[in-house]
PDB file of N, CA, C and O in Angstrom:
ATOM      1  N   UNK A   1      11.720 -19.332  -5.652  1.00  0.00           N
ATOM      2  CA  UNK A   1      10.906 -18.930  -4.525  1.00  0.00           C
ATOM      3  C   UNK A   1       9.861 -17.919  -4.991  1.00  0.00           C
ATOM      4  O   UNK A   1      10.064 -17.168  -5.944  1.00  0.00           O
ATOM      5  N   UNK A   2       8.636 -17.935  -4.215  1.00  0.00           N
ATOM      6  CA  UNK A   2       7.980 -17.404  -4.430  1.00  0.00           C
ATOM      7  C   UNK A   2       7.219 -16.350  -3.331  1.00  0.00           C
ATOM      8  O   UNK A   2       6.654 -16.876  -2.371  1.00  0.00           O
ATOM      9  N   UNK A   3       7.197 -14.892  -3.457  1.00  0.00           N
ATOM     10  CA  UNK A   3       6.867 -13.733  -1.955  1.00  0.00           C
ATOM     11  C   UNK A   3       5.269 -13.400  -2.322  1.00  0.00           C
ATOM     12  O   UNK A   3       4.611 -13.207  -3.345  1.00  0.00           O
ATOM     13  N   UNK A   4       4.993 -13.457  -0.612  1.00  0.00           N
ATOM     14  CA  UNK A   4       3.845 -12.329  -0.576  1.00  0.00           C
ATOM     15  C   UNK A   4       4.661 -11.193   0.099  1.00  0.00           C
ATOM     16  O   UNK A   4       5.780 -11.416   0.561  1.00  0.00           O
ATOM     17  N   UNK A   5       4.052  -9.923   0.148  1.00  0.00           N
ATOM     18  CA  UNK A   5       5.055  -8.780   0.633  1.00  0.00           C
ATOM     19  C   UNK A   5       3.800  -8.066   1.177  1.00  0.00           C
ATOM     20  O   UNK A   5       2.652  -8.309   0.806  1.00  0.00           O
ATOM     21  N   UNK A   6       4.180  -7.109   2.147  1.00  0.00           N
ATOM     22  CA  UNK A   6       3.067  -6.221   2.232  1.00  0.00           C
ATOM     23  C   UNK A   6       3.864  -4.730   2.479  1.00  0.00           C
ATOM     24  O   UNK A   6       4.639  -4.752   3.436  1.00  0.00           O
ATOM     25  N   UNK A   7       3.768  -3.389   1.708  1.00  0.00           N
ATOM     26  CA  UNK A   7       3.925  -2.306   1.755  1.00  0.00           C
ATOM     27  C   UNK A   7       3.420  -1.466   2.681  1.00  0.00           C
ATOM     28  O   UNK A   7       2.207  -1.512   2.885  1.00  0.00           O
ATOM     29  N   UNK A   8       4.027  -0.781   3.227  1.00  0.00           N
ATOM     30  CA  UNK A   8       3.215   0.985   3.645  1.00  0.00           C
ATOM     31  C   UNK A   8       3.317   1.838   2.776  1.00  0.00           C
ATOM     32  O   UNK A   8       4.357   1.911   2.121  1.00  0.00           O
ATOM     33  N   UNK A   9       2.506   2.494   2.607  1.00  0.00           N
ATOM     34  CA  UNK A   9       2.737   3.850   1.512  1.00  0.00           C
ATOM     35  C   UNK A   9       3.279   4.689   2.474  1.00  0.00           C
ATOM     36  O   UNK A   9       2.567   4.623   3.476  1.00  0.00           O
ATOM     37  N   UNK A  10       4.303   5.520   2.647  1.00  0.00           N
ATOM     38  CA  UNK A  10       4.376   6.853   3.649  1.00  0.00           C
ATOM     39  C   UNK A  10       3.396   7.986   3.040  1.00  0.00           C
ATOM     40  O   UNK A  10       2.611   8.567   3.789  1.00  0.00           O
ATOM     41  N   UNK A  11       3.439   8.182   2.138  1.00  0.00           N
ATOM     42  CA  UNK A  11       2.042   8.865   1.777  1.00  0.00           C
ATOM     43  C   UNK A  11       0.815   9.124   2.529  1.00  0.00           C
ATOM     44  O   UNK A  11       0.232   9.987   3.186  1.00  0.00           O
ATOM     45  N   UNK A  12       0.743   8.130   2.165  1.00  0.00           N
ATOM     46  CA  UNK A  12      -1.102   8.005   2.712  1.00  0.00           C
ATOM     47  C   UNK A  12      -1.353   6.549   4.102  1.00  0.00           C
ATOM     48  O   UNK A  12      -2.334   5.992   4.594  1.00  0.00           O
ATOM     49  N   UNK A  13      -0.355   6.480   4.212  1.00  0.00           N
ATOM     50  CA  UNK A  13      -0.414   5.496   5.392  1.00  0.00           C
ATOM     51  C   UNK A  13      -1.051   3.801   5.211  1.00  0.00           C
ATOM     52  O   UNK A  13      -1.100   2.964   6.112  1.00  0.00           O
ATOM     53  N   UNK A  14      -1.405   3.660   4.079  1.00  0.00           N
ATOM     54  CA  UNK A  14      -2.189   2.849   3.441  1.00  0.00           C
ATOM     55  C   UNK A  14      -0.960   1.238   3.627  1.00  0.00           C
ATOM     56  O   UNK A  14       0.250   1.158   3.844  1.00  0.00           O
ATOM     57  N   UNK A  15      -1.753   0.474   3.466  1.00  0.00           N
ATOM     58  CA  UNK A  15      -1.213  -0.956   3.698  1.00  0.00           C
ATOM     59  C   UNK A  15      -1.360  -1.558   1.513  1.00  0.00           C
ATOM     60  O   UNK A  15      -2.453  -1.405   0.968  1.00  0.00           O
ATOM     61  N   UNK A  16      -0.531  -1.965   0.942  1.00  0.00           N
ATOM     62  CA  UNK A  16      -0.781  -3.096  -0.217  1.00  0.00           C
ATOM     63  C   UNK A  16      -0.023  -4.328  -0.080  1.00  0.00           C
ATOM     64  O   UNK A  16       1.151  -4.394   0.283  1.00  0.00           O
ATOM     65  N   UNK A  17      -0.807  -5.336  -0.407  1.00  0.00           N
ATOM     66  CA  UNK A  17      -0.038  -6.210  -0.602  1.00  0.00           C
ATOM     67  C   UNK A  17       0.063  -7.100  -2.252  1.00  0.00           C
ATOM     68  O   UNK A  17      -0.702  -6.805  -3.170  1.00  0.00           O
ATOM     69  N   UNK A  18       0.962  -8.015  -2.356  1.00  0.00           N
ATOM     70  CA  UNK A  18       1.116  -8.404  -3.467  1.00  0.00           C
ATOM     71  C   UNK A  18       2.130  -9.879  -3.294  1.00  0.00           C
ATOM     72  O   UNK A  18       2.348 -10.457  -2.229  1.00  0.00           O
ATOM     73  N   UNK A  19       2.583 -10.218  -4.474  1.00  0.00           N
ATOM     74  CA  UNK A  19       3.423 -11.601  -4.838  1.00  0.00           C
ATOM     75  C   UNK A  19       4.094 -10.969  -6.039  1.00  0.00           C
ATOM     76  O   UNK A  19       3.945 -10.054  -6.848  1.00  0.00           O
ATOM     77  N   UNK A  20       5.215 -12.318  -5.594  1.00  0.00           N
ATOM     78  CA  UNK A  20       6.047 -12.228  -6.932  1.00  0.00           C
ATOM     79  C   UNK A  20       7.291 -13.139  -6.647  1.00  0.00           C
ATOM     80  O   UNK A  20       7.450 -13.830  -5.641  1.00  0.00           O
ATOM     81  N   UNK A  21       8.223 -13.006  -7.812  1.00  0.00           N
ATOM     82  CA  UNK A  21       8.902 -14.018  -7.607  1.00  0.00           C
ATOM     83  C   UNK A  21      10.779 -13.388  -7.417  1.00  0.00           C
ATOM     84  O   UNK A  21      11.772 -14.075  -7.175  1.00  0.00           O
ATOM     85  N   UNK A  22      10.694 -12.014  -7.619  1.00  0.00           N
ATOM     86  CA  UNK A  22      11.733 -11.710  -7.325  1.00  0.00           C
ATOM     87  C   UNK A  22      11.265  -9.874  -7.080  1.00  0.00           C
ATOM     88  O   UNK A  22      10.973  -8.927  -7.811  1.00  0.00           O
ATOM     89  N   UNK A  23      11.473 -10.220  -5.084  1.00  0.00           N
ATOM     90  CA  UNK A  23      10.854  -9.622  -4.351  1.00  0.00           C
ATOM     91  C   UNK A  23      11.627  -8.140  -4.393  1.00  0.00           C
ATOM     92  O   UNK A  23      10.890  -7.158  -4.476  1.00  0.00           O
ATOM     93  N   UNK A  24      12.779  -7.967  -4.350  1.00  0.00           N
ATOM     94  CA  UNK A  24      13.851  -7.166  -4.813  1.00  0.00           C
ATOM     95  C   UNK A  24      13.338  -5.907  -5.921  1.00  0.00           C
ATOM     96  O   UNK A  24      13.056  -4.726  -5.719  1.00  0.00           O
ATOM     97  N   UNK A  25      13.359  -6.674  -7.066  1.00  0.00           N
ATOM     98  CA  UNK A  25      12.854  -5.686  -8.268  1.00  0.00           C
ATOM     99  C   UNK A  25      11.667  -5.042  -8.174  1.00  0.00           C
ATOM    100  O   UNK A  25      11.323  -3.952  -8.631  1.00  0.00           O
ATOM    101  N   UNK A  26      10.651  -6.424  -7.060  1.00  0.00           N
ATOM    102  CA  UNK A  26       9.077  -5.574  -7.425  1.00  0.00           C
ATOM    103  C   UNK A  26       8.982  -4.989  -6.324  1.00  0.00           C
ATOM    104  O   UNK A  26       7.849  -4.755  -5.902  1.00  0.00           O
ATOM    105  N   UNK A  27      10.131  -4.595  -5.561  1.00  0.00           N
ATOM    106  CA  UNK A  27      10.082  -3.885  -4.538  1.00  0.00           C
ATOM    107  C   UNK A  27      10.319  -1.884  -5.129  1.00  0.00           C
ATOM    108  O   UNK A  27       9.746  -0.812  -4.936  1.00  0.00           O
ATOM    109  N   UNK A  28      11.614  -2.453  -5.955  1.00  0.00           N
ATOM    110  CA  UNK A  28      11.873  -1.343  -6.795  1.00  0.00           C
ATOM    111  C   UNK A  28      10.761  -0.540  -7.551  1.00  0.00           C
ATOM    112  O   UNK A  28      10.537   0.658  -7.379  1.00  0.00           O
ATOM    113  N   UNK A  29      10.121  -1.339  -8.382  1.00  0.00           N
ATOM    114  CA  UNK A  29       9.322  -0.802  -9.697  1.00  0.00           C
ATOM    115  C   UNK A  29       8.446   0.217  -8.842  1.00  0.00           C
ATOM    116  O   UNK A  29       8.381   1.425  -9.072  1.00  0.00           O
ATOM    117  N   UNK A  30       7.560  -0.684  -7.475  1.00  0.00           N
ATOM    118  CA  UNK A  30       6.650   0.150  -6.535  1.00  0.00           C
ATOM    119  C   UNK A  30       7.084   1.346  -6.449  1.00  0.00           C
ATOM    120  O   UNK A  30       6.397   2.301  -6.808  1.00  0.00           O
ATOM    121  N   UNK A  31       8.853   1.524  -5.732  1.00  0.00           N
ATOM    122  CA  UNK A  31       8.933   2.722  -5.491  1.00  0.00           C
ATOM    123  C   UNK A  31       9.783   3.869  -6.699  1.00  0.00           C
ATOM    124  O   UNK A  31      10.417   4.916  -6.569  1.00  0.00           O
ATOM    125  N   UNK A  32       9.380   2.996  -7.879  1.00  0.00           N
ATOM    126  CA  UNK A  32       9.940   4.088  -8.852  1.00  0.00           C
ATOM    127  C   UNK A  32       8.538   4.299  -9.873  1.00  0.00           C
ATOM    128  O   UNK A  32       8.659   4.912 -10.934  1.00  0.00           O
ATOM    129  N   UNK A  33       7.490   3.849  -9.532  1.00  0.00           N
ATOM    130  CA  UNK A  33       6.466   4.248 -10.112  1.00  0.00           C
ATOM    131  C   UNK A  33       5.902   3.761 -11.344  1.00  0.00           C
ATOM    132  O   UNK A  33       5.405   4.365 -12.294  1.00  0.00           O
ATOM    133  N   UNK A  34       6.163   2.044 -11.030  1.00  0.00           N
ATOM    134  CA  UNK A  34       6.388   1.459 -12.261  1.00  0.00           C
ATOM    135  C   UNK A  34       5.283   0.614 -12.435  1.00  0.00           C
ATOM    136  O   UNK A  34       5.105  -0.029 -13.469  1.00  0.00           O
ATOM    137  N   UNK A  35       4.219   0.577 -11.059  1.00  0.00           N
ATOM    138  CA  UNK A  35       3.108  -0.336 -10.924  1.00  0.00           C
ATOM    139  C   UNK A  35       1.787   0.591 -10.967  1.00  0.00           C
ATOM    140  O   UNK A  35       1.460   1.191  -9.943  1.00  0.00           O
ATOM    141  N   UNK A  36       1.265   0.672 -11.779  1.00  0.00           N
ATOM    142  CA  UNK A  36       0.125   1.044 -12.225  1.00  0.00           C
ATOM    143  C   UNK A  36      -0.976   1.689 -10.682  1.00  0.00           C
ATOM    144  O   UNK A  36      -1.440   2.799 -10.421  1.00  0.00           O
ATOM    145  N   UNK A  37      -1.036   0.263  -9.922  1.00  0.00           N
ATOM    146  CA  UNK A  37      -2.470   0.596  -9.224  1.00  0.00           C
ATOM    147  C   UNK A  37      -1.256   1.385  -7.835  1.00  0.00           C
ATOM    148  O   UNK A  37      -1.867   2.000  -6.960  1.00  0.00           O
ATOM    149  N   UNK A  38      -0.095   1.355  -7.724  1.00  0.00           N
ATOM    150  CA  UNK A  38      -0.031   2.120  -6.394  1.00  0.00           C
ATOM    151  C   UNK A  38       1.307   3.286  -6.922  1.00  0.00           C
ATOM    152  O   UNK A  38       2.129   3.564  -6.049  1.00  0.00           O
ATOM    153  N   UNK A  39       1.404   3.633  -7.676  1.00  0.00           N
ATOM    154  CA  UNK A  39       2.358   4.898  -8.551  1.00  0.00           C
ATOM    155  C   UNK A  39       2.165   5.685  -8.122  1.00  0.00           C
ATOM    156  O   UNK A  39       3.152   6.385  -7.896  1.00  0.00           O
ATOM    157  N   UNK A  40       0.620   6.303  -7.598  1.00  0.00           N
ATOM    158  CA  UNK A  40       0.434   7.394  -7.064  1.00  0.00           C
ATOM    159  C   UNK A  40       0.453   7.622  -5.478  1.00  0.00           C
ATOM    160  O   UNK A  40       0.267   8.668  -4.857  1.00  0.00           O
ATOM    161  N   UNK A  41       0.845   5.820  -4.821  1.00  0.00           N
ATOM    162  CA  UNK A  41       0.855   6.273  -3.243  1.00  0.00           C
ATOM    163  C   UNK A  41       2.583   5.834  -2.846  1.00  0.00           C
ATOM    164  O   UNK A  41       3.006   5.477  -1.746  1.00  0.00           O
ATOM    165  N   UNK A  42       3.206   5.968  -3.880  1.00  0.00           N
ATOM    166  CA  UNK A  42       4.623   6.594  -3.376  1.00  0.00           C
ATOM    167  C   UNK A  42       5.282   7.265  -2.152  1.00  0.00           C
ATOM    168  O   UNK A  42       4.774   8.319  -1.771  1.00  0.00           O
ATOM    169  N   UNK A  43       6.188   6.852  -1.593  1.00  0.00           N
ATOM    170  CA  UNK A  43       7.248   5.945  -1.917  1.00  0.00           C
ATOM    171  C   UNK A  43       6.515   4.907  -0.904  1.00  0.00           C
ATOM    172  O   UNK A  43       5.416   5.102  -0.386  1.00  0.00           O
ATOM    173  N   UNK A  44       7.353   3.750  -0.722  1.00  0.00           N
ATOM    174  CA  UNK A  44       6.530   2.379   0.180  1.00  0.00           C
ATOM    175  C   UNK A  44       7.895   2.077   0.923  1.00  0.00           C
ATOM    176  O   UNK A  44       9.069   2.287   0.617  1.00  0.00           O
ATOM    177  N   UNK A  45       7.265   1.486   2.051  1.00  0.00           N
ATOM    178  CA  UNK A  45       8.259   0.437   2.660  1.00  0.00           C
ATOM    179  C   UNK A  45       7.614  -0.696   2.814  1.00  0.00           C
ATOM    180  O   UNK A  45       6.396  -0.870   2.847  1.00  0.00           O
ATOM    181  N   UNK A  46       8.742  -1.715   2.938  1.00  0.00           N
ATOM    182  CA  UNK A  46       8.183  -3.162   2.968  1.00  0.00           C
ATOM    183  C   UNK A  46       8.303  -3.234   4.205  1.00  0.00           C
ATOM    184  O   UNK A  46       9.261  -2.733   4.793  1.00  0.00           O
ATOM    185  N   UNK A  47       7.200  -3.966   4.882  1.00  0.00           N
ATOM    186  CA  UNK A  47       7.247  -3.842   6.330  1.00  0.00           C
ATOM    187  C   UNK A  47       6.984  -5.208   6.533  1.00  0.00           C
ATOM    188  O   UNK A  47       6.861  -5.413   7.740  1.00  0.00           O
ATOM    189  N   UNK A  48       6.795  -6.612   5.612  1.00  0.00           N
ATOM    190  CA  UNK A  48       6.390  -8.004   6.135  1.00  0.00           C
ATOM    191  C   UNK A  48       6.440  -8.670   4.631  1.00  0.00           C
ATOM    192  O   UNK A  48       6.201  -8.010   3.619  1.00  0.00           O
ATOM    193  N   UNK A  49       6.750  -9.929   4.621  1.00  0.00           N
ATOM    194  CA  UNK A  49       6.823 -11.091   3.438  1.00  0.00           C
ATOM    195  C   UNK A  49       7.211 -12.234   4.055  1.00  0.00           C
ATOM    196  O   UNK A  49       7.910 -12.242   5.068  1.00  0.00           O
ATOM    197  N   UNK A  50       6.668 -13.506   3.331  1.00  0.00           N
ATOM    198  CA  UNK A  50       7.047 -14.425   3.504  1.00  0.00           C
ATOM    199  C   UNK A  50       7.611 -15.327   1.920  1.00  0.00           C
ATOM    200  O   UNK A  50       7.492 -14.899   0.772  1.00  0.00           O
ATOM    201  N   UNK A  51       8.277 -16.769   2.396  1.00  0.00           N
ATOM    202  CA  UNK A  51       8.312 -17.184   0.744  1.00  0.00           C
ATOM    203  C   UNK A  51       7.883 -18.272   1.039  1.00  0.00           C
ATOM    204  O   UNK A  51       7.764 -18.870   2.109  1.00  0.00           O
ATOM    205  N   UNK A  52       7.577 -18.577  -0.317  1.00  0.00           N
ATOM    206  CA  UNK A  52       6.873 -19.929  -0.565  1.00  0.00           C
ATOM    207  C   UNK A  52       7.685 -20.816  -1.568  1.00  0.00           C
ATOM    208  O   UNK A  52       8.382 -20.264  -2.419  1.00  0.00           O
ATOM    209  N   UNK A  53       7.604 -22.252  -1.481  1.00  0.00           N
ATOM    210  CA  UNK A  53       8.499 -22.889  -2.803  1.00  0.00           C
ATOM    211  C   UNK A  53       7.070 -22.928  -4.151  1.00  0.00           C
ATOM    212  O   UNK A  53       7.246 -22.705  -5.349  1.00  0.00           O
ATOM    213  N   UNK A  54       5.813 -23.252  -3.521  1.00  0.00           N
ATOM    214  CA  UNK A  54       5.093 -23.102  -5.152  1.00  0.00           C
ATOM    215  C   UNK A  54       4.290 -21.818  -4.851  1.00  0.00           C
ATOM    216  O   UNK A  54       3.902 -21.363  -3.775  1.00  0.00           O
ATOM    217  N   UNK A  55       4.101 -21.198  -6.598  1.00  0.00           N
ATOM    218  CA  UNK A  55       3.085 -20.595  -6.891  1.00  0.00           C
ATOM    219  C   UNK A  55       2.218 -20.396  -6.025  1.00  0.00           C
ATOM    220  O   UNK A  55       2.189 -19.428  -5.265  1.00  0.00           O
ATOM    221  N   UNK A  56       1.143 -21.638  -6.085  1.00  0.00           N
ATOM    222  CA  UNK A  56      -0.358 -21.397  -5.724  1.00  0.00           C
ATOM    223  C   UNK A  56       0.256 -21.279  -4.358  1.00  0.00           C
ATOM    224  O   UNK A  56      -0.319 -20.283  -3.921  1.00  0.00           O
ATOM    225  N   UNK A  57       1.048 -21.679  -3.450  1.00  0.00           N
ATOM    226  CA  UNK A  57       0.419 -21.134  -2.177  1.00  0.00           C
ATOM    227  C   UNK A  57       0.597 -19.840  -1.965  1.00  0.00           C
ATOM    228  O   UNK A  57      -0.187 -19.285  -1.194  1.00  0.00           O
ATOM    229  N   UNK A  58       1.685 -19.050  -2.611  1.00  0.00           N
ATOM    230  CA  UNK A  58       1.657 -17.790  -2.597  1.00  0.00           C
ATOM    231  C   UNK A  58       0.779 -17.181  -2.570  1.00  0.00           C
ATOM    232  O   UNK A  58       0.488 -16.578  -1.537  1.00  0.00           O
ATOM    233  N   UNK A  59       0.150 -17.115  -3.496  1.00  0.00           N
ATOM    234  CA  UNK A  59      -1.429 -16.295  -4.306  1.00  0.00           C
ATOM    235  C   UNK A  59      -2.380 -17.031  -3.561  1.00  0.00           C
ATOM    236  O   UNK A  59      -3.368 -16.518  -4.086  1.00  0.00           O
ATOM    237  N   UNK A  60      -2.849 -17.821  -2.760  1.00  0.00           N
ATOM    238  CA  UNK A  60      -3.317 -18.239  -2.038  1.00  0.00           C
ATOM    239  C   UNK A  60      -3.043 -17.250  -0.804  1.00  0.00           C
ATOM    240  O   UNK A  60      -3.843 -16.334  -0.615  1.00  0.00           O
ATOM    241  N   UNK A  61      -2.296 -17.357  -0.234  1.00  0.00           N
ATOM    242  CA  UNK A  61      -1.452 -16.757   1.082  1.00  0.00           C
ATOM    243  C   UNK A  61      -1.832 -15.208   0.318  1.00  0.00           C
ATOM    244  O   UNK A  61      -2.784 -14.737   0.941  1.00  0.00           O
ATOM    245  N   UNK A  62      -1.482 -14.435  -0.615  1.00  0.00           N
ATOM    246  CA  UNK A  62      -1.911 -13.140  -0.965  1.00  0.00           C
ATOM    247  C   UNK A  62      -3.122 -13.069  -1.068  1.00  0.00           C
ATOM    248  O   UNK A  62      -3.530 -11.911  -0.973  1.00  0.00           O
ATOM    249  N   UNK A  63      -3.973 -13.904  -1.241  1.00  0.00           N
ATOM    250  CA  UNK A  63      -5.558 -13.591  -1.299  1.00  0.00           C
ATOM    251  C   UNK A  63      -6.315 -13.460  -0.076  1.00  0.00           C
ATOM    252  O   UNK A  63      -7.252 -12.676   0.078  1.00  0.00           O
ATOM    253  N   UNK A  64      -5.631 -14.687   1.238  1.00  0.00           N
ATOM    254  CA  UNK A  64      -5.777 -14.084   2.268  1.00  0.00           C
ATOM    255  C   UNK A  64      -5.756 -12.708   2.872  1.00  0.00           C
ATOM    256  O   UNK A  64      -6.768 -12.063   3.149  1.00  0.00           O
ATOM    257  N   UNK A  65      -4.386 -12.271   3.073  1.00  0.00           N
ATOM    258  CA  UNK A  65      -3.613 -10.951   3.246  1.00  0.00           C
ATOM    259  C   UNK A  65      -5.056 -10.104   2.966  1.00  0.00           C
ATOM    260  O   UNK A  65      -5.427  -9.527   3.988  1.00  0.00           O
ATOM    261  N   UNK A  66      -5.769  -9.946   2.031  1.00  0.00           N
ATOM    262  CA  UNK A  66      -6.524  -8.952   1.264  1.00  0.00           C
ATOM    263  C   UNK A  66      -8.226  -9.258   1.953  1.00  0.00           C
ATOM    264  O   UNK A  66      -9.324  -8.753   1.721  1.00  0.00           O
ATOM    265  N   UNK A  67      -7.897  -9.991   2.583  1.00  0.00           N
ATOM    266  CA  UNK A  67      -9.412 -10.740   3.327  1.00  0.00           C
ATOM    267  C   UNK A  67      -9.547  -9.723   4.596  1.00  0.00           C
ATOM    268  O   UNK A  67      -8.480  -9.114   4.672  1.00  0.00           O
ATOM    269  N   UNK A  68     -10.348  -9.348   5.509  1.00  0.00           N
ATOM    270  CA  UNK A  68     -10.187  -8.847   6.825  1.00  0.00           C
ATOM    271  C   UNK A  68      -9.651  -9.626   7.595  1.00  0.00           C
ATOM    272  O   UNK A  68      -8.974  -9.274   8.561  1.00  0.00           O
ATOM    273  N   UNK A  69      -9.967 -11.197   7.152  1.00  0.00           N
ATOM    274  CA  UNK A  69      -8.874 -12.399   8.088  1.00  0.00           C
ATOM    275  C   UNK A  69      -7.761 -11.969   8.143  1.00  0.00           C
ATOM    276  O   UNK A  69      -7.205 -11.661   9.197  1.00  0.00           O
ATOM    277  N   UNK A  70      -7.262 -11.880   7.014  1.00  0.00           N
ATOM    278  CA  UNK A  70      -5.672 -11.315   6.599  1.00  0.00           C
ATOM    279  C   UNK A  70      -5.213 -10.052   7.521  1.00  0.00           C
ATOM    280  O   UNK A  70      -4.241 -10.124   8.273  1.00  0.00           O
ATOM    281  N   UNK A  71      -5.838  -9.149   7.413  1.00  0.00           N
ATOM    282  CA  UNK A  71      -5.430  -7.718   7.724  1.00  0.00           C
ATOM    283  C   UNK A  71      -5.388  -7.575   9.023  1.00  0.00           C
ATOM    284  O   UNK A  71      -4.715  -6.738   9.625  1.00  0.00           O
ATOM    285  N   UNK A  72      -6.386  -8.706   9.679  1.00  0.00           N
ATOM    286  CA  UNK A  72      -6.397  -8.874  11.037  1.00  0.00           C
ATOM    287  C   UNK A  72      -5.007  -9.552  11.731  1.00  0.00           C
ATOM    288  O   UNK A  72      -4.369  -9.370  12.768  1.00  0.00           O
ATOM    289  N   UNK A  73      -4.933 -10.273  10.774  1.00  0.00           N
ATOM    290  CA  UNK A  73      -3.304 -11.676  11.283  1.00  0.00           C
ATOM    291  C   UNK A  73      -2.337 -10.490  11.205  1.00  0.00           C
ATOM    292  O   UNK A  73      -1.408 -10.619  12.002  1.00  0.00           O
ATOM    293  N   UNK A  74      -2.299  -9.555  10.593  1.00  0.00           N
ATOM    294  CA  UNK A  74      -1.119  -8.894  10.350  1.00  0.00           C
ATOM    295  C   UNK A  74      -0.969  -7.818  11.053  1.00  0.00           C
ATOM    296  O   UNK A  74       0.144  -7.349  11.291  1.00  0.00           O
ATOM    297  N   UNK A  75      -2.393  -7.150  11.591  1.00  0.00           N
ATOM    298  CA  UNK A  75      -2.289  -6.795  13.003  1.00  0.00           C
ATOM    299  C   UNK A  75      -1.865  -6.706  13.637  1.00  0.00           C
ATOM    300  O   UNK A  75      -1.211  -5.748  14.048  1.00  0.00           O
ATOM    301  N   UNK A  76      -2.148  -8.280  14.262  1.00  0.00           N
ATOM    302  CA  UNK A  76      -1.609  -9.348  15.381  1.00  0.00           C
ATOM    303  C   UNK A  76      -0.055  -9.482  15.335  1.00  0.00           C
ATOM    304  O   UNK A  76       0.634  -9.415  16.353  1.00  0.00           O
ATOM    305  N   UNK A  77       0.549  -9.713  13.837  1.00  0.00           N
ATOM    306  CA  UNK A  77       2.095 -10.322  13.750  1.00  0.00           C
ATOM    307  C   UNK A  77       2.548  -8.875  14.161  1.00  0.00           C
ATOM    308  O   UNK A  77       3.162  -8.743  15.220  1.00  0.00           O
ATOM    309  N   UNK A  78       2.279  -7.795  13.381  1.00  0.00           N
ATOM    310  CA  UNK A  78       2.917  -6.904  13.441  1.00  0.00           C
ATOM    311  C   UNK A  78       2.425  -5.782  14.548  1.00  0.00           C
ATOM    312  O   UNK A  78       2.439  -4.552  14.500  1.00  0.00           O
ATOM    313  N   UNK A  79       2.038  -6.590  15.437  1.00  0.00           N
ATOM    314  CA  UNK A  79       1.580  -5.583  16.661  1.00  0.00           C
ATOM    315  C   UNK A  79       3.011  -4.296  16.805  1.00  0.00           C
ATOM    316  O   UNK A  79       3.020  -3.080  16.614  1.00  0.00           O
ATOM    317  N   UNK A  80       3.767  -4.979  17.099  1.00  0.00           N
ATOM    318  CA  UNK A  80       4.608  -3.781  17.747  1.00  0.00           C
ATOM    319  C   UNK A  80       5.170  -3.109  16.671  1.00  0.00           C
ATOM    320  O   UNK A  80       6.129  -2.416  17.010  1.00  0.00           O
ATOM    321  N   UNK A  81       4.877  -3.075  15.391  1.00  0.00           N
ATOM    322  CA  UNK A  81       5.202  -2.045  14.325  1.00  0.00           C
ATOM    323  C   UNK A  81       4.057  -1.148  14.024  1.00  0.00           C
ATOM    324  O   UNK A  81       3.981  -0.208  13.232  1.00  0.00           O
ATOM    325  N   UNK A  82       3.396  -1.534  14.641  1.00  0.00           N
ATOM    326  CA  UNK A  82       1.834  -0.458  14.538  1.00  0.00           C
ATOM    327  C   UNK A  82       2.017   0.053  15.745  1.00  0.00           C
ATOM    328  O   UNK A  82       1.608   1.211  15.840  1.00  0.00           O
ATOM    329  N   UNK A  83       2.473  -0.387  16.675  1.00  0.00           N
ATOM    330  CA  UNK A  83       1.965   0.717  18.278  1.00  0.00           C
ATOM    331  C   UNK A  83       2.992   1.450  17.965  1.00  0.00           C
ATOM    332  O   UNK A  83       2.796   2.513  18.554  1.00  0.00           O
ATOM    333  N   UNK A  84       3.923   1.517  17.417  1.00  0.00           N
ATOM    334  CA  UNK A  84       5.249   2.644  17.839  1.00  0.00           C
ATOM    335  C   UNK A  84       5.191   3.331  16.779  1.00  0.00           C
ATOM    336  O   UNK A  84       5.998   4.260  16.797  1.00  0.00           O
ATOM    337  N   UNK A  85       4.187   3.224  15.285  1.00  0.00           N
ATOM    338  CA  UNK A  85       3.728   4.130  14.971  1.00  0.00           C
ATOM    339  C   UNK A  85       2.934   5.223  15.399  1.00  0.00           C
ATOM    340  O   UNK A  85       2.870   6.209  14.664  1.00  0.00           O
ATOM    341  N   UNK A  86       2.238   5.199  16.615  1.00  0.00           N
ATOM    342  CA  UNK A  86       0.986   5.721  16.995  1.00  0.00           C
ATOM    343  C   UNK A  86       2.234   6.696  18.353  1.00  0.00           C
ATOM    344  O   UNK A  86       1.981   7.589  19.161  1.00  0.00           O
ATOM    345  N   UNK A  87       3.554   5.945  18.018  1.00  0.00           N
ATOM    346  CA  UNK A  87       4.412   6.726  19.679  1.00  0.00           C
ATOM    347  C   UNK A  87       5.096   8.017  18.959  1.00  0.00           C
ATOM    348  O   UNK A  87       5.755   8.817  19.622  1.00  0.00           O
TER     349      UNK A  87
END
């Protein structure tokens, strides 16, 4: 199987997303400071993923995510995990 995931930083409030194939570990590395581009917005929660059986639709599906299309859908899915942030 193959994940897109999307993080919160508690940090900085910030949204990342990413892929991979064993969602578990690269969940870990994020919050032990093991990924280069987000080490410094420590610690994360995973707040959304889906799986895929191939590759490309993953990274496909993650390239979305990173589009304003994307950020918008996730909005939308995750409406009620954003308003009860704001409660």
């Amino acid at each position: 199987m193959f994940y897109i995931y999307v993080l919160r930083s508690v940090k900085d409030k910030k949204l990342y997303s990413g892929y991979t194939s064993d969602l578990r570990s690269r969940f870990r590395y994020h919050n032990q400071g093991k990924v280069e581009v987000t080490k410094h917005r420590r610690p994360f929660k995973l707040i959304y993923y889906e799986a895929y059986l191939h590759q490309q639709d993953a990274t496909a599906r993650e390239k979305f995510l990173k589009t304003q299309w994307g950020r918008n859908f996730l909005k939308r899915v995750l409406k009620n995990y954003f308003k009860n942030l704001d409660d």
